[in-house]
N, C-alpha and C positions, 0 to 999 in steps of 0.2 A: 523629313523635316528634322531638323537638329535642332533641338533644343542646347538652353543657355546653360553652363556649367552652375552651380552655386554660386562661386566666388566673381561670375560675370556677374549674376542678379542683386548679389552683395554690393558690386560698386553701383552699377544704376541705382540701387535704392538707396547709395551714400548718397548718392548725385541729384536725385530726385528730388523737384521742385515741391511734391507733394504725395503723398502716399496713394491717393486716387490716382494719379497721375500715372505711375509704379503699376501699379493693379492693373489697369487699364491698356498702357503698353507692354504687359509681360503676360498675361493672362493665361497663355499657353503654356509656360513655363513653368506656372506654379500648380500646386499637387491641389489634387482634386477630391469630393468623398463624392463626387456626382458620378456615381459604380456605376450607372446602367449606361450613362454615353461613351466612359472610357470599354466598358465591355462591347458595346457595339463598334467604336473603333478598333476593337482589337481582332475583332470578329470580321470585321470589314478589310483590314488590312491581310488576314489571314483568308480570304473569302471564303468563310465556312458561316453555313445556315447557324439558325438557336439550334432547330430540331437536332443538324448532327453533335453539336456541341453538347447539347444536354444531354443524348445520346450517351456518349463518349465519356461524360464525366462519372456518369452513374447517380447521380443526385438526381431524387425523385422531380418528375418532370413537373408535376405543377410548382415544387415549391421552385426550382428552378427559374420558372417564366416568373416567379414572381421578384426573383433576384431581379432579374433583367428589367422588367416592369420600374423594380423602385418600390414596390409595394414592403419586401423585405430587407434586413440588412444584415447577412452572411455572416457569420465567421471565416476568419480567415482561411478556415481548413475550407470552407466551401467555394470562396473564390480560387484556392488556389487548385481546386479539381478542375473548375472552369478552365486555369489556364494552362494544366497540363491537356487537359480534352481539345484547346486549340493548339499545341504542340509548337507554345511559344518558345522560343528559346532563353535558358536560364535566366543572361541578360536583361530581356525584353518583358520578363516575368518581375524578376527585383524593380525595373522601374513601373512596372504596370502596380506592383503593390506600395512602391514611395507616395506615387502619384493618387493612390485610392486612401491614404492613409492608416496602410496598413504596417505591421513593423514586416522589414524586411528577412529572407531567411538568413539564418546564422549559422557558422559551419563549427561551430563550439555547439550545439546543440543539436543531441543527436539524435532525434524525430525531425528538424529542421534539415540533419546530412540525407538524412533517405528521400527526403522532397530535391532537396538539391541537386542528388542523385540520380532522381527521376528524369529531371528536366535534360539535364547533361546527358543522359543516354537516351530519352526518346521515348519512355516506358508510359506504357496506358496508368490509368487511375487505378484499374484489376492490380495491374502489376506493382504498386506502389503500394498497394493494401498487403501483398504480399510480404513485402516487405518488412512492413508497419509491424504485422502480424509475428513475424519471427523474431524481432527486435524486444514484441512484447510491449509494443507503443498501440495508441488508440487508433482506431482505422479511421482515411482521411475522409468519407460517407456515412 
């Protein structure tokens, strides 16, 4: 599915008869804090279970099903364990956290470069802490 650029949703909502109107035809497009359906789509698109996910991320598993749940609302460092644990790629990560309303990672920041890093090479959640760890930055768990 292709979603619309900015500056296409920019002119429909110049053009737009009505802002409900806008909302309504574009819905898909606009960024979401509904964390637990965009994490099941991502999860879905990836076909991997909760069970290996939470697995993978190393975030204790109950509070984890309660991310997924909706019962809790993560920090960022914990969503982004999720989406190294489903081994999205960098890309598909930066939009999974515009779309969750989270800020995006920054490569002028340099506990954000070892996330970056992560995703662009493949590296587990372990191997990311490693990182974290020699940098002298907070571990991402």
């Amino acid at each position: 599915m292709t979603r619309k650029s900015t500056q296409e949703l920019l002119e429909l909502l110049k053009n737009s008869p009505s802002l409900g109107s806008y909302l309504d035809g574009n819905a898909a497009d606009l960024n979401s804090r509904d964390l637990p359906a965009l994490l099941e789509e991502a999860l879905s698109e990836k076909q991997l279970s909760k069970s290996e996910c939470i697995r993978r991320s190393g975030l204790d598993r109950t509070y984890a099903y309660q991310i997924f749940s909706g019962q809790k609302n993560p920090a960022r460092d914990k969503v982004l364990a999720l989406l190294l644990a489903m081994e999205l790629p960098f890309e598909d990560a930066q939009r999974f956290l515009q779309r969750a309303g989270y800020p995006v990672l920054y490569p002028k920041n340099q506990r954000d470069c070892a996330f970056i890093y992560a995703f662009l090479h493949h590296l587990s959640v372990l191997e990311l802490n490693y990182m974290l760890d020699e940098l002298g930055e907070q571990l991402c768990t």
